[in-house]
C-alpha positions as CSV (number, residue, x, y, z in Angstrom):
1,X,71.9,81.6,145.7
2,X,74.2,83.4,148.1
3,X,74.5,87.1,148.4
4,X,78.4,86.8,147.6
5,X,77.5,84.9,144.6
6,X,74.8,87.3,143.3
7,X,77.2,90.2,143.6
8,X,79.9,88.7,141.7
9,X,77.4,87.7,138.7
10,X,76.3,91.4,138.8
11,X,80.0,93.0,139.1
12,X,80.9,90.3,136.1
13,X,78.0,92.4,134.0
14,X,79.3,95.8,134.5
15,X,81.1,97.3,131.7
16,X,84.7,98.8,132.8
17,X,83.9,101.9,131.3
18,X,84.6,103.2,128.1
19,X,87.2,102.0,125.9
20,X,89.8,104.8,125.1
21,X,89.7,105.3,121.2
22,X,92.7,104.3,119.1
23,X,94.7,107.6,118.1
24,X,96.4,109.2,114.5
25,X,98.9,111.8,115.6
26,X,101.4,113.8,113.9
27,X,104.3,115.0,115.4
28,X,105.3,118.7,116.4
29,X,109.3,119.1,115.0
30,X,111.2,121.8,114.3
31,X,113.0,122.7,110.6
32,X,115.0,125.2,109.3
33,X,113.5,127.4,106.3
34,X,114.3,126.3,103.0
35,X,114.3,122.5,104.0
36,X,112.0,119.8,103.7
37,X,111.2,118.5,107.3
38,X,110.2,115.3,108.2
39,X,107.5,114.8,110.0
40,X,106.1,111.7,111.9
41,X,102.5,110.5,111.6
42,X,101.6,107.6,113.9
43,X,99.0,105.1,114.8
44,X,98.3,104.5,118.4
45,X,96.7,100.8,118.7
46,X,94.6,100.5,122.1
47,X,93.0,97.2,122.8
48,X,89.0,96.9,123.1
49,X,88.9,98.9,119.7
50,X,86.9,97.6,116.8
51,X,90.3,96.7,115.3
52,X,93.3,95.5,117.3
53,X,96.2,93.8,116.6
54,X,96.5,89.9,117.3
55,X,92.4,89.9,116.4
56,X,93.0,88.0,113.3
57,X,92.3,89.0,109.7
58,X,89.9,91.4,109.1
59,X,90.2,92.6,112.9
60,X,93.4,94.2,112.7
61,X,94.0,97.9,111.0
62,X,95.1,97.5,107.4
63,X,94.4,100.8,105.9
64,X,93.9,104.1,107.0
65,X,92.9,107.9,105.2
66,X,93.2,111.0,106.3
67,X,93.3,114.7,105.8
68,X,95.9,117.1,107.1
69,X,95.5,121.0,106.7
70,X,98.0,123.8,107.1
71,X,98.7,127.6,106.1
72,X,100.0,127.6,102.4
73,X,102.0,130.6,103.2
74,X,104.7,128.8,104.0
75,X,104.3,125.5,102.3
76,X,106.3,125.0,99.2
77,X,105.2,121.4,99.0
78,X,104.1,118.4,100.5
79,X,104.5,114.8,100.5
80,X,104.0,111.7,102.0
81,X,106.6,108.7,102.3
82,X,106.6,104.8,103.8
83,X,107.8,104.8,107.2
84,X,107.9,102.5,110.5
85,X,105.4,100.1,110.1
86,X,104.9,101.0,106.7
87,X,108.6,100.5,105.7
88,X,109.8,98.3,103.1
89,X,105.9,97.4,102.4
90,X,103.9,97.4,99.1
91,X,100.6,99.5,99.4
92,X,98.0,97.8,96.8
93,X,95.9,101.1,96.9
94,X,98.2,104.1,97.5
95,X,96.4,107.8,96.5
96,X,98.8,110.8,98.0
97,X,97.0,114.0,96.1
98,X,99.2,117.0,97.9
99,X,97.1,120.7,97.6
100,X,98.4,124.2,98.2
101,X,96.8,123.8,101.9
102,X,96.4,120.0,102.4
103,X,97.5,116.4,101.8
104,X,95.1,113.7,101.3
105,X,96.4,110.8,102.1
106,X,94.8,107.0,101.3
107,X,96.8,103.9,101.9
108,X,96.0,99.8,101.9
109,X,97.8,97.1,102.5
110,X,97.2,93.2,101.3
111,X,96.9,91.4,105.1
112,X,98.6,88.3,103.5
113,X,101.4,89.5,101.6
114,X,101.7,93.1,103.5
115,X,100.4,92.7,106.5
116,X,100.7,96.7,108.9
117,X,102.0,95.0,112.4
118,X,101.7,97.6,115.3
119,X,102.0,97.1,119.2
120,X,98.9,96.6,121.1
121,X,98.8,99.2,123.7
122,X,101.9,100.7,122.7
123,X,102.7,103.8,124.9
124,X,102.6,107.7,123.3
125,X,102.9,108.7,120.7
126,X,102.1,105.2,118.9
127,X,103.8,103.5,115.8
128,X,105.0,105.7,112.7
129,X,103.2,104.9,110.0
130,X,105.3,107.5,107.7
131,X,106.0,110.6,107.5
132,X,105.0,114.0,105.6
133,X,107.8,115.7,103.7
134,X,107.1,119.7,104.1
135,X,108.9,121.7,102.1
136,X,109.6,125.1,103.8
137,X,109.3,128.2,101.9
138,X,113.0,129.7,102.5
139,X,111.3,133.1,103.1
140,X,109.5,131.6,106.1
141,X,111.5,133.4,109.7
142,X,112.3,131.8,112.4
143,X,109.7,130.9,114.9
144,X,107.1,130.7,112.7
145,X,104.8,128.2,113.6
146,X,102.9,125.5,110.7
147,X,100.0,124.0,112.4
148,X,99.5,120.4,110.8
149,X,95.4,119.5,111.4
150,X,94.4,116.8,111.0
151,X,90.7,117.0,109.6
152,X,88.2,115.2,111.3
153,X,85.8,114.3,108.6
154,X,88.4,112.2,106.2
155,X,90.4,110.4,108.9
156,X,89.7,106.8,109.1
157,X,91.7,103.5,110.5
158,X,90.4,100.7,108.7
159,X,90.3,96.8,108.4
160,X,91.4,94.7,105.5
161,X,88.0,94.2,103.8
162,X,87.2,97.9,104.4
163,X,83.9,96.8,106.3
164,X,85.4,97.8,109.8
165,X,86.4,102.0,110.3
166,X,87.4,103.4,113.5
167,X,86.6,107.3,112.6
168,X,86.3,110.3,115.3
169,X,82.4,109.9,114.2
170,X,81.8,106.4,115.7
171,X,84.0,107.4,118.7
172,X,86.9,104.9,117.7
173,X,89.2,107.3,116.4
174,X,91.4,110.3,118.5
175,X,93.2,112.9,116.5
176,X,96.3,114.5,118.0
177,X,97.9,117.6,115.4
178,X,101.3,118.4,115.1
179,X,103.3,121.5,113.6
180,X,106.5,122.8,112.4
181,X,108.1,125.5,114.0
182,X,110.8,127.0,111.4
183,X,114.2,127.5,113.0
184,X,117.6,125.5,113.7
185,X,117.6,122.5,115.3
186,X,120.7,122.5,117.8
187,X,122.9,119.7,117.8
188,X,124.4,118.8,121.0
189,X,127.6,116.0,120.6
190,X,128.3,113.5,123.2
191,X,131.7,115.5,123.3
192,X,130.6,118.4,124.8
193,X,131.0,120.4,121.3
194,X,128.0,122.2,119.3
């Protein structure tokens, strides 16, 4: 066996590297007081996960839990609504259990009839997968800032038979937080007007 041909079998053993976890963000946005605001959570779906989309059923993520933490200062309330790839889809185990300083969130979706469709690779931030309504205590002042955490220990992307997770534990899972900042979102129109 040639030298070339002995390198290329060992270069065709090497791993690449490590696989960069999939990632559950929520988005940092900006609300007046009094309000409820909006506010993104998304699913970033890298390939050479445990689950991926276009792996087939039970490969692909199909459910997914998780755990987000803020001040209750300034928190009237909390929800959490279908949104993106969620949208227009019928959860056949949906628990939302909003707390004065959290929101636990628990969602699954039938792969046949509601199958959760994201892009492979898609760049930052990922696919919405909803959003979380805040309610904003109207005596909150401007510039005061909500941290949204996510909490490490109840966030979990998981597969249709719920015997695949990605979690930050088995290094599958990357959180990214988000907040609110209260205050006035300035609108800007094409016309030059404000």
């Amino acid at each position: 066996m040639s030298a070339a041909v002995i390198a290329l079998a060992l270069c065709a053993g090497l791993s690449a590297g490590p696989v960069a976890p999939d990632e559950l963000s929520i988005a940092q946005v900006t609300g007046p007081a009094g309000t409820v605001v909006r506010v993104p959570v998304r699913v970033r779906d890298l390939g050479g996960t445990i689950l991926n989309e276009g792996d087939g059923p039970d490969n692909e993520i199909q459910s997914f839990a998780f755990q987000i933490a803020f001040p209750a200062t300034f928190v009237d309330a909390s929800n959490f609504v279908h949104a993106g790839v969620t949208a227009g889809r019928t959860a056949f185990f949906s628990q939302v259990t909003p707390n004065a300083d959290n929101i636990v969130v628990l969602k699954s979706f039938n792969e046949t009839t509601n199958a959760l469709v994201f892009t492979l690779n898609a760049p930052l931030p990922g696919d919405v997968i909803g959003e979380l309504e805040i309610t904003i205590d109207p005596a909150a002042p401007n510039g005061t800032l909500i941290p949204l955490t996510l909490q490490t220990n109840n966030a979990a992307l998981i597969d249709a038979s719920a015997t695949e997770s990605e979690t930050v534990a088995n290094g599958n899972l990357l959180l990214r937080n988000g907040s609110i900042t209260v205050g006035f979102v300035e609108l800007i129109f094409g016309n030059g007007f404000e």
